[in-house]
C-alpha positions in Angstrom: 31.7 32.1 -49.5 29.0 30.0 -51.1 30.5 25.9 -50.7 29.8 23.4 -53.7 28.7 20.4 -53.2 29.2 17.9 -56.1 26.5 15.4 -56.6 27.4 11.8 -56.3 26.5 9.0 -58.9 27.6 10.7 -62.3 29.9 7.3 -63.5 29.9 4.1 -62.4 33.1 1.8 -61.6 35.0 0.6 -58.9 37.4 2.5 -56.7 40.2 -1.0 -55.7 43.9 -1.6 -55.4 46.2 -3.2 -57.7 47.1 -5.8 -55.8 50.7 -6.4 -56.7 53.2 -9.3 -56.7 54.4 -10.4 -53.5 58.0 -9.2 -54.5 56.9 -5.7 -54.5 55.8 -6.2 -51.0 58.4 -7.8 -50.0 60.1 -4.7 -50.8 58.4 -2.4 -49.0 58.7 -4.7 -45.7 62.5 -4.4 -46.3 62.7 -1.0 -46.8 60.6 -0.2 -43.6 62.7 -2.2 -41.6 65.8 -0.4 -42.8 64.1 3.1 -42.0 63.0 2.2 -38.4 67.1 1.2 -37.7 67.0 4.8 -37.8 67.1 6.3 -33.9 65.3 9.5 -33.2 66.8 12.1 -31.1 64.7 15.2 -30.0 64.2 17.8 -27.7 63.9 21.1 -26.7 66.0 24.5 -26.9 65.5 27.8 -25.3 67.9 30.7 -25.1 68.2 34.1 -23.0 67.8 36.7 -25.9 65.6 40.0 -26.2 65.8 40.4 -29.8 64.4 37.1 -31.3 67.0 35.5 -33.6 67.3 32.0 -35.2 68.5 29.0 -33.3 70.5 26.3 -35.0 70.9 22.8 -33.3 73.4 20.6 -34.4 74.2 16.9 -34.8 77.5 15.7 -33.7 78.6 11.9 -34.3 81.8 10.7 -32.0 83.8 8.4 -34.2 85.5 6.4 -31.6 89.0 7.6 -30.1 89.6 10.4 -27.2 86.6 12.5 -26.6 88.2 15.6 -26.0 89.8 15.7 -29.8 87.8 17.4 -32.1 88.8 15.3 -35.2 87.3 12.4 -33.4 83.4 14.3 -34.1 81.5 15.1 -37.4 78.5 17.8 -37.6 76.1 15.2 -39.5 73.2 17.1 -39.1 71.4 20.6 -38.1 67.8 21.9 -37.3 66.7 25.5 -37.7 63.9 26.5 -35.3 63.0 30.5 -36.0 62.3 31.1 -32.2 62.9 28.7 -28.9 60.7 25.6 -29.4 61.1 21.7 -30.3 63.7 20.0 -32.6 64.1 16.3 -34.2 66.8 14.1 -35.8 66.8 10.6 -37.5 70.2 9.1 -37.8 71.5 5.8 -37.5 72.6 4.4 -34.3 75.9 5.9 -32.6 77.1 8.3 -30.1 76.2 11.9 -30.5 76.7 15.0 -28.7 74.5 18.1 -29.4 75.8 21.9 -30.0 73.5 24.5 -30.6 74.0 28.6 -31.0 71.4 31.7 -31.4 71.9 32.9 -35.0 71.8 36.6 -34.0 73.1 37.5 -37.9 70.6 34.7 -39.5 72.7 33.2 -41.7 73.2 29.6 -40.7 77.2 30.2 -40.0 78.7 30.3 -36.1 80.3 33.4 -36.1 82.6 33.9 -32.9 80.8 36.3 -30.4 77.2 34.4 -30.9 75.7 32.6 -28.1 76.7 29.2 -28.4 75.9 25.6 -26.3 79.0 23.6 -26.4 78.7 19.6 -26.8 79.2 17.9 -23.0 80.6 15.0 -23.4 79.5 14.1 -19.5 76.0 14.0 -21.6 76.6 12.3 -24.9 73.4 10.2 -26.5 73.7 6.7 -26.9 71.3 6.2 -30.0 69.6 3.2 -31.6 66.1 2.1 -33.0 64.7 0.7 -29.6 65.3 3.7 -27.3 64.6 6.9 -28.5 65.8 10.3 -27.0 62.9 12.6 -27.5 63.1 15.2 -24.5 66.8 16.4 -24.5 66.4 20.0 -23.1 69.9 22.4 -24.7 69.5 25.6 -22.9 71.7 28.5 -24.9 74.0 30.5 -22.3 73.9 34.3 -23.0 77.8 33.9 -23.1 78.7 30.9 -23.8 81.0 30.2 -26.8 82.6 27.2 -28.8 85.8 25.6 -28.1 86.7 25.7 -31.5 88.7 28.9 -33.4 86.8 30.7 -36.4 83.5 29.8 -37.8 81.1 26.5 -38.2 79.4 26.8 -41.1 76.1 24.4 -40.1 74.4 24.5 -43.2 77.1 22.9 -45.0 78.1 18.9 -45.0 81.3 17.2 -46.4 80.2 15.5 -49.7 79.7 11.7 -48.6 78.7 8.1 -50.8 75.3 7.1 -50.2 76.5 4.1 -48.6 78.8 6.1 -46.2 75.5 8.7 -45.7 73.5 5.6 -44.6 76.1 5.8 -41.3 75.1 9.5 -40.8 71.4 11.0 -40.7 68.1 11.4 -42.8 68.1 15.3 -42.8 71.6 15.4 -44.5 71.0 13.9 -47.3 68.6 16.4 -48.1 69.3 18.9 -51.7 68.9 22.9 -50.3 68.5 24.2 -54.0 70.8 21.6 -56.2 70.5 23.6 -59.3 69.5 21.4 -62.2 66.9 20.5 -65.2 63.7 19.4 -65.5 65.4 16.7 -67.9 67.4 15.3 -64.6 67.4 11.5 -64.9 66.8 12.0 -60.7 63.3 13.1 -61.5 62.4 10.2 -64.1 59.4 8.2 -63.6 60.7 4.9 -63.1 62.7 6.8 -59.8 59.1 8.7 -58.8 57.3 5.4 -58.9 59.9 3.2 -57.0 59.7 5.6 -54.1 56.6 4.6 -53.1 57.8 1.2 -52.7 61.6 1.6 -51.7 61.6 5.0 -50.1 64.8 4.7 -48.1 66.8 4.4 -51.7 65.1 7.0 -52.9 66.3 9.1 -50.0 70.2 8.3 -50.4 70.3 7.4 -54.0 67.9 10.4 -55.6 67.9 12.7 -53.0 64.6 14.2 -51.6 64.6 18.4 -51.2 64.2 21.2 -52.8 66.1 22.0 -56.6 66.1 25.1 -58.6 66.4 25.6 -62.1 68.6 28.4 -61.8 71.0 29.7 -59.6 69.2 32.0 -56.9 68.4 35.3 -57.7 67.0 38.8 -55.2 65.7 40.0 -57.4 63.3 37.4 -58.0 60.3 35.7 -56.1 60.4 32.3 -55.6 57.3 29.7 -56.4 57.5 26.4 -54.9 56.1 23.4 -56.8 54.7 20.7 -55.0 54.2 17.6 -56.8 51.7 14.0 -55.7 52.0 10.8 -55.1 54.6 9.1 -57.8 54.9 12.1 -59.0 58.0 13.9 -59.7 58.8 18.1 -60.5 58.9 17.3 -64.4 55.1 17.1 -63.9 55.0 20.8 -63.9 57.2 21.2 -66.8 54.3 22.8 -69.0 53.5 25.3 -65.7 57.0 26.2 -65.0 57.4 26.5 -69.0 54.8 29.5 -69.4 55.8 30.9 -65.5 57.4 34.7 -66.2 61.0 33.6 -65.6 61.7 37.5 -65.2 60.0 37.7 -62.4 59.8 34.2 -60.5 62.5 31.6 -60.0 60.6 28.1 -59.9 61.9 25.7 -56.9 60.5 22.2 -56.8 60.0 19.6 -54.2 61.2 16.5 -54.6 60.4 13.5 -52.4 59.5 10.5 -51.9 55.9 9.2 -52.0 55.5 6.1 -49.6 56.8 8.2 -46.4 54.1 9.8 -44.0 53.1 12.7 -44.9 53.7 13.9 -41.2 57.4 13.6 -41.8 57.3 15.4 -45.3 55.6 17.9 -44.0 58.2 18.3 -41.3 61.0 18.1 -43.8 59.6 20.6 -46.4 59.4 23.1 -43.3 62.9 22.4 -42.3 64.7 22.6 -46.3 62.7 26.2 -46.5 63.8 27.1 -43.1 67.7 26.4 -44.0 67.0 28.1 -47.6 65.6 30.9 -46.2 69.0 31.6 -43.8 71.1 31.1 -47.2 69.4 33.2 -49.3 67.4 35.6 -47.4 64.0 35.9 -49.4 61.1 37.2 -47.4 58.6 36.0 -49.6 57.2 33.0 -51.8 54.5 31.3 -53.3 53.5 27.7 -53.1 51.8 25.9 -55.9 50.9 21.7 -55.1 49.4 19.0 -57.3 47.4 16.1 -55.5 48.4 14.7 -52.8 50.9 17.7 -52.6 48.4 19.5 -51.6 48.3 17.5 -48.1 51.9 17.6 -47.4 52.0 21.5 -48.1 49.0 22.3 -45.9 50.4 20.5 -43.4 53.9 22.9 -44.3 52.0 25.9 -43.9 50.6 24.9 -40.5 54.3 24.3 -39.1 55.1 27.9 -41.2 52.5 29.3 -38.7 53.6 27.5 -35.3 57.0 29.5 -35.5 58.0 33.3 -35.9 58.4 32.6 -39.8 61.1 34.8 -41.3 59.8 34.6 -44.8 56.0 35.2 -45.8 53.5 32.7 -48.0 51.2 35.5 -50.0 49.7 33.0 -52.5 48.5 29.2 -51.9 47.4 27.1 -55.1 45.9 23.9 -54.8 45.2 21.5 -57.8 42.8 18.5 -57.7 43.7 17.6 -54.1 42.3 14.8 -52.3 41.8 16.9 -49.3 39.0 14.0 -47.9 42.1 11.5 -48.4 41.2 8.4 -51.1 39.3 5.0 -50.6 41.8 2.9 -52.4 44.5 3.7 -49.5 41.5 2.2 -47.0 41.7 -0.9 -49.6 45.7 -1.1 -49.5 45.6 -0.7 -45.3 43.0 -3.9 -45.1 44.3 -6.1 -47.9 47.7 -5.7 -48.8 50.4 -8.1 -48.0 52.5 -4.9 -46.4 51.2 -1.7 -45.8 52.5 1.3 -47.3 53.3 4.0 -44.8 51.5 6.9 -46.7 48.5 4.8 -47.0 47.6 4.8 -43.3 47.6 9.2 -43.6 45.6 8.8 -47.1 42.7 6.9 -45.9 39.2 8.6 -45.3 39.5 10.8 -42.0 42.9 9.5 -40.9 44.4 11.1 -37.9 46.6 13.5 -40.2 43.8 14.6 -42.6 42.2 15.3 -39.5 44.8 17.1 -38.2 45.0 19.6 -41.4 41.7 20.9 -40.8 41.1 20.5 -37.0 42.4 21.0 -33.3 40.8 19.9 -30.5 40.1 22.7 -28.0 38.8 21.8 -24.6 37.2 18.7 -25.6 35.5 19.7 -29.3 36.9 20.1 -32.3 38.0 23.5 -34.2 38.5 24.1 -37.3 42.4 24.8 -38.0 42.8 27.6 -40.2 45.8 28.5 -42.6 48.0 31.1 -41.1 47.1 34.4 -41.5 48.0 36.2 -44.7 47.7 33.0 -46.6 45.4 33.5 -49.8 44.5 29.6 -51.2 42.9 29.2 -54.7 41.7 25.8 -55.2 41.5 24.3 -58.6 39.6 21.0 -59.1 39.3 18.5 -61.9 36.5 16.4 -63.2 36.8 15.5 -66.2 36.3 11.5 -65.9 38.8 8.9 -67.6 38.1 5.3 -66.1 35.6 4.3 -63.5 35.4 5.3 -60.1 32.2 3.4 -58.2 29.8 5.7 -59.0 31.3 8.7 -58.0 32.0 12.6 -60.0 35.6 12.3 -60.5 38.7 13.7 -62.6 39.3 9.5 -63.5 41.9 9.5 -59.9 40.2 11.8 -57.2 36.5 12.4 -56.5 34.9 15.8 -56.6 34.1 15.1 -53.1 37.5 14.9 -51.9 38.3 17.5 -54.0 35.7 19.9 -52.7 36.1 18.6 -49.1 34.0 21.3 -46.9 37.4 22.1 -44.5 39.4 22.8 -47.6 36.7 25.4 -48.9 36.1 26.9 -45.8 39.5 28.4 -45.9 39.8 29.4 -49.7 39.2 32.4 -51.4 38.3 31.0 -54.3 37.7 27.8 -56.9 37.6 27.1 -60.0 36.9 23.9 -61.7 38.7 22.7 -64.4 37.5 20.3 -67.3 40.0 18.0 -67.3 41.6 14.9 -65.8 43.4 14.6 -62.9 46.8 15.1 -64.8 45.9 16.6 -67.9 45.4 19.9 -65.5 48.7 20.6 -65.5 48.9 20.9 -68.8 46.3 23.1 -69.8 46.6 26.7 -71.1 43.7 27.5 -68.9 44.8 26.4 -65.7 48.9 28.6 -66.7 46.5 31.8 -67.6 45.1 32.0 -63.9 48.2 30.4 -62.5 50.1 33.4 -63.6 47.3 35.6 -63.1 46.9 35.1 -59.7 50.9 35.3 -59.4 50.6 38.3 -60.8 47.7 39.4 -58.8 50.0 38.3 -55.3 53.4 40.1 -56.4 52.5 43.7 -57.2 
């Protein structure tokens, strides 16, 4: 496929941070500080199985009292891995034990007769910010089985204040398809723009994940929306408005902007995971917006390290800044607190680098999108505002938009006439949205 190169110097301006007040910044430091309190425990878990099945590892916080009664521990926390391989949790400093069981059924729920790792208590994990546990190997005996009658249902959490979730774990505050409205005072703009400064709030008093806007239904296909930076799902309203709601059920990620995109990435691929063992589907399509572009590439790369159990047919990018975006270099060198999603934005920053390339015996190799994958990238650039000189859409350049890494793996492009936002709410960009939905779902 023939790559464009835009030519550079069509507008003059100046690309530059908005150097805010120092109470902003201030806020951010806080809010960093109370996201690093959080410990990190992580490992490894195998199990002796011929048919390959799900594996579900789960979080279990001792609350004081005799260790051998079992209303003295709460499952916090789980993480589904589709084959043997590596897990992760963030949750505030306590005492945990770890269970973990092949999910031979696949539907997130301990059924008695499945293999099952048991918590020891000789082994518990002592948590807190300064010592992390990041190589606690669970091994899954063929027969081993839980102390406890009945069924543990692991995808399910007892309904908790934020200010009592702060005492249990990141990953459970997550929503796994909250049904709701585009008109949700969660997705306003005021709580979309704060979460780049005061991400931990946003996490326990919004609530990042994925919501639908209907309950689930077989006998439709699911397209995730992916929104960008201060962005929030109501951005796709005019998309989602002309989607055929006969045939797909619109899902939208919500999160917060000023985490690294490393660890969104990492949590989109675990909500779809645990979504996937509720509901079953065996298919969707993704569909991102700016800088949701970056976190869903980097989903679709953790899709392929795994044995996925559902398939991605249809990729759509829109006005990505796949080459990242020189005012997060500006905010890195001159602001009184950095950002966290700043350090991944910036020019040829270690995760940018990391979507496109893998280092293989000393030189580097291009990192393709799993097979199967068909990505159409749309960019913008129409120009609103000055940007230094540069072809832009008025927020991204058509350089970072047409970033040679991105192309390589894309079927197609198509440019777009408009700004950076107005794209979303054009009737050409719905017409091949749905075309090429259409086109992907025979």
């Amino acid at each position: 496929m023939r790559r464009l190169y835009p030519s550079r110097g069509c507008w003059r301006g100046a690309v530059a941070i908005l150097m805010l007040g120092g109470c902003v910044f201030q806020d951010v430091r806080v809010q960093q500080t109370k996201m690093e309190t959080f410990c990190r425990i992580g490992g490894s878990v195998s199990a002796p199985q011929e048919a390959p099945s799900p594996l579900m590892v789960g979080l279990i916080r001792h609350n004081e009292g005799a260790l051998d009664d079992p209303e003295k521990w709460d499952l916090v926390d789980h993480f589904v891995l589709d084959s043997p391989g590596r897990w992760m949790f963030r949750a505030s400093p306590g005492t945990y034990g770890l269970v973990a069981f092949a999910d031979v059924n696949a539907d997130g729920i301990y059924q008695p007769g499945e293999p099952f790792m048991a918590v020891d208590t000789k082994q518990l994990v002592s948590c807190d910010s300064v010592h992390p546990h990041s190589e606690v190997a669970l091994f899954i005996p063929a027969g081993g089985r839980s102390r406890l009658d009945g069924e543990i249902d692991f995808m399910k959490f007892q309904a908790r204040t934020p200010s009592a979730q702060v005492q249990q774990s990141l990953g459970a505050a997550t929503a796994y398809g909250v049904v709701t409205t585009l008109d949700d005072p969660r997705f306003s703009d005021e709580h979309a723009t704060n979460s780049l400064w005061r991400p931990y709030d946003f996490i326990f008093d919004v609530g990042p994940g994925v919501y639908f806007l209907e309950p689930y239904d077989a006998r439709k296909i699911p397209v995730l929306f992916v929104h960008g930076i201060n962005g929030t799902p109501k951005n796709f309203r005019f998309l989602v408005k002309h989607l055929d709601r006969t045939k797909y059920q619109p899902w939208l990620y919500y999160y917060p902007s000023g985490v690294r995109l490393s660890g969104l990435a990492d949590h989109l691929d675990q909500t779809m995971k645990t979504l996937q063992l509720q509901y079953g589907f065996t298919q969707y399509h993704v569909i991102a917006h700016s800088m949701g572009g970056l976190v869903s590439r980097g989903f679709l790369l953790r899709h392929q390290s795994g044995q996925s159990r559902a398939r991605v047919p249809l990729y759509i990018t829109i006005s990505t800044p796949w080459a990242g975006h020189k005012a997060a270099q500006a905010g890195v060198d001159h602001a009184p607190a950095v950002v966290y999603v700043w350090n991944d934005m910036v020019p040829q920053s270690a995760y940018l680098t990391d979507l496109f390339f893998s280092n293989h015996s000393g030189a580097s190799v291009h990192r393709p999108l799993p097979a199967g994958v068909r990505h159409h990238l749309l960019f913008s650039f129409k120009h609103r505002g000055a940007m230094a000189g540069e072809c832009s859409d008025g927020t991204v350049t058509l350089a970072s938009q047409l970033y040679g890494g991105a192309q390589e793996d894309a079927s197609r492009l198509y440019g777009f006439d408009e700004t950076h936002m107005s794209i979303l709410d054009s009737v050409d960009t719905s017409r091949l949205v749905n075309r090429l939905l259409n086109d992907a779902s025979p």
